[in-house]
Backbone as a ProteinNet text record, in pm:
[ID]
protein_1_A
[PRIMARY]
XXXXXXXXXXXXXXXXXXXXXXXXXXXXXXXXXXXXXXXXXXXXXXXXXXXXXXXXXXXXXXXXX
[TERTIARY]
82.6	0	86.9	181.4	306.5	340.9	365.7	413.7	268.1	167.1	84.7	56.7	-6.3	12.6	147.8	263.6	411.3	341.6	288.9	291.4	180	97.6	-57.2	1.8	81.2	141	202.3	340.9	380.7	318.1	228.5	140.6	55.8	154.1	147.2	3.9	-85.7	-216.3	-321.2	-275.9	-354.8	-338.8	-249.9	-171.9	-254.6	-215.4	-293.5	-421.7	-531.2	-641.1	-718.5	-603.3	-647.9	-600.1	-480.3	-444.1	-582.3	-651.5	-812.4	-877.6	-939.5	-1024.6	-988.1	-832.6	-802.3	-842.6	-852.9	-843.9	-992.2	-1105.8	-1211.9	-1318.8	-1221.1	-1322.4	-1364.8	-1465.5	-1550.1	-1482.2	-1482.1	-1419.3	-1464	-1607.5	-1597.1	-1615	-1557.3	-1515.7	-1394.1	-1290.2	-1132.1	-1134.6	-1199.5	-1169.4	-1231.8	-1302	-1315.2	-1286.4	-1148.1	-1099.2	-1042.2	-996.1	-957.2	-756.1	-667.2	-551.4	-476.1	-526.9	-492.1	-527.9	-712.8	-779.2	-711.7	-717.7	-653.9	-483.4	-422.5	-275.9	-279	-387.1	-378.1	-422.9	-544	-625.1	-480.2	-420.6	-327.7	-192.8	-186.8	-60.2	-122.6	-248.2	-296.8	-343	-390.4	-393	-248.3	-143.3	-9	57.6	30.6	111.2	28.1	-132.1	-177.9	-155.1	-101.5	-50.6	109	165.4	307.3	432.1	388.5	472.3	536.2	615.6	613.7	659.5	568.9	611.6	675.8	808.6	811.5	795	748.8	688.6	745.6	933.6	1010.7	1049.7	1048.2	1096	944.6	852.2	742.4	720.3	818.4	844.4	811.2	789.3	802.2	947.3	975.9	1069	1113.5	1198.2	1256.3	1252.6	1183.2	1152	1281.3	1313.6	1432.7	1392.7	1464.1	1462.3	1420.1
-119.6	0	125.9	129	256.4	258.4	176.2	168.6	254.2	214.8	281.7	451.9	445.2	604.2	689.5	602.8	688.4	729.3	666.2	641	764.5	741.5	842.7	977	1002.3	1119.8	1199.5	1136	1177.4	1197.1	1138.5	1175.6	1313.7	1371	1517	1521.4	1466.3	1475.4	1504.4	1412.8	1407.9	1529.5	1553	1671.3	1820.3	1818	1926.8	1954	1829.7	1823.4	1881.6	1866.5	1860.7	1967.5	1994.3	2198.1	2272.9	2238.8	2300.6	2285.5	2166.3	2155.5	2246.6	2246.6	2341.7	2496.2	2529.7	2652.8	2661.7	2589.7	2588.8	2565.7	2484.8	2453.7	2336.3	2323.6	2198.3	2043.8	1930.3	1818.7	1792	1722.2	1712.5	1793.9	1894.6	2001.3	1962.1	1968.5	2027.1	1830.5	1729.3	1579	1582.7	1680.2	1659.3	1744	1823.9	1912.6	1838.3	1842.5	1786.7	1839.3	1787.5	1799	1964.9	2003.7	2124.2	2233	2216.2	2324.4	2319.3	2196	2149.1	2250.6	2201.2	2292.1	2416.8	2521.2	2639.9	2677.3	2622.3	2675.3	2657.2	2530.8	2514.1	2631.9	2704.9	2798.3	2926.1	2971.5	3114.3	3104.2	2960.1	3015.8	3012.6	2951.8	2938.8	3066.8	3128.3	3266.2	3384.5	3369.6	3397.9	3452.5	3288.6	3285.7	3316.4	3381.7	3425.5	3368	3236.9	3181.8	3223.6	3160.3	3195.8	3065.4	3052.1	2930	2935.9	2906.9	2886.1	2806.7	2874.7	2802.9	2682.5	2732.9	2675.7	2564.2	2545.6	2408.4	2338	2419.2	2355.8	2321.9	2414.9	2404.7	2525.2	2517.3	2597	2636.8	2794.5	2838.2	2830.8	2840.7	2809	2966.8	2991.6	3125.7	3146.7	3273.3	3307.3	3284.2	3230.2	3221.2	3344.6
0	0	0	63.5	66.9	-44.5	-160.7	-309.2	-378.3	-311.4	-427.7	-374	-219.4	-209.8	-292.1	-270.2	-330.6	-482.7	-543	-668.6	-711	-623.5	-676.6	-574.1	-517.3	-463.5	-527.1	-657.2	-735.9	-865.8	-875.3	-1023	-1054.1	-1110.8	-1180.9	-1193.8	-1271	-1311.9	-1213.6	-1108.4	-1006.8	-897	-904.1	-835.8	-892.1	-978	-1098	-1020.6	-1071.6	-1013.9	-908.9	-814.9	-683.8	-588.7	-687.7	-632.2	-724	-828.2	-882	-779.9	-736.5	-607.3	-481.1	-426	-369.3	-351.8	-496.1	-563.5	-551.9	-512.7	-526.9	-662.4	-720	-866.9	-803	-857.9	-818.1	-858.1	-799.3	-772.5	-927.7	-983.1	-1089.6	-1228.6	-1213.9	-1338.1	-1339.9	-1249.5	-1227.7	-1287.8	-1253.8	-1318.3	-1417.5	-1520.3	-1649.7	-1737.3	-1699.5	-1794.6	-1880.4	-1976.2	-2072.1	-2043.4	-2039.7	-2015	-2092.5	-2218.6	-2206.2	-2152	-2088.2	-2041.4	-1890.8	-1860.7	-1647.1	-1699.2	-1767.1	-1746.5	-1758.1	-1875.4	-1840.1	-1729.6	-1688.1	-1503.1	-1454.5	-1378.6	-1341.9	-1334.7	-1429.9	-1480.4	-1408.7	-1450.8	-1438.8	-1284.4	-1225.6	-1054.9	-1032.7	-1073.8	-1029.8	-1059.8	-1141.9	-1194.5	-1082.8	-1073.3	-931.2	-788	-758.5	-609.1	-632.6	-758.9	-790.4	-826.6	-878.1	-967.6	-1074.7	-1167.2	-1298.9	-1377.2	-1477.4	-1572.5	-1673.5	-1691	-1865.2	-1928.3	-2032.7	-2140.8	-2223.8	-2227.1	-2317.5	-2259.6	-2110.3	-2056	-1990.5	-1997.7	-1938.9	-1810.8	-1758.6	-1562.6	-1513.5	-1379.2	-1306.8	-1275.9	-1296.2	-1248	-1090.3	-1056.2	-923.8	-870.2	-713.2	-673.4	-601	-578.1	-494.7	-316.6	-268.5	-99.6	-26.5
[MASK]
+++++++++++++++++++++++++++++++++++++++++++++++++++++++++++++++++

């Protein structure tokens, strides 16, 4: 069971998801976005709460300490 929580802990998708639900989108909207609509929500609450993404590596930039 520790192999599978590890497993569904690290899964980006699910992660995504569930920082939406966080964010207060509803449980099943934020599970039926379709993977490009979930990554922009994803970017624009993240750029939001003051992130910044680039585009060219598809990461999150690393914030200063």
């Amino acid at each position: 069971m520790t192999r599978l929580a590890e497993l569904l802990a690290r899964d980006g998708d699910l992660s995504d998801r569930l920082y939406l639900v966080n964010k207060g989108i509803p449980f099943d909207v934020a599970f039926s976005l379709d993977d490009e609509m979930r990554m922009a929500w994803v970017v624009i609450f993240g750029t939001h709460d003051g992130g910044e993404f680039d585009w060219t590596t598809m990461s999150w930039k690393k914030r200063d300490a």
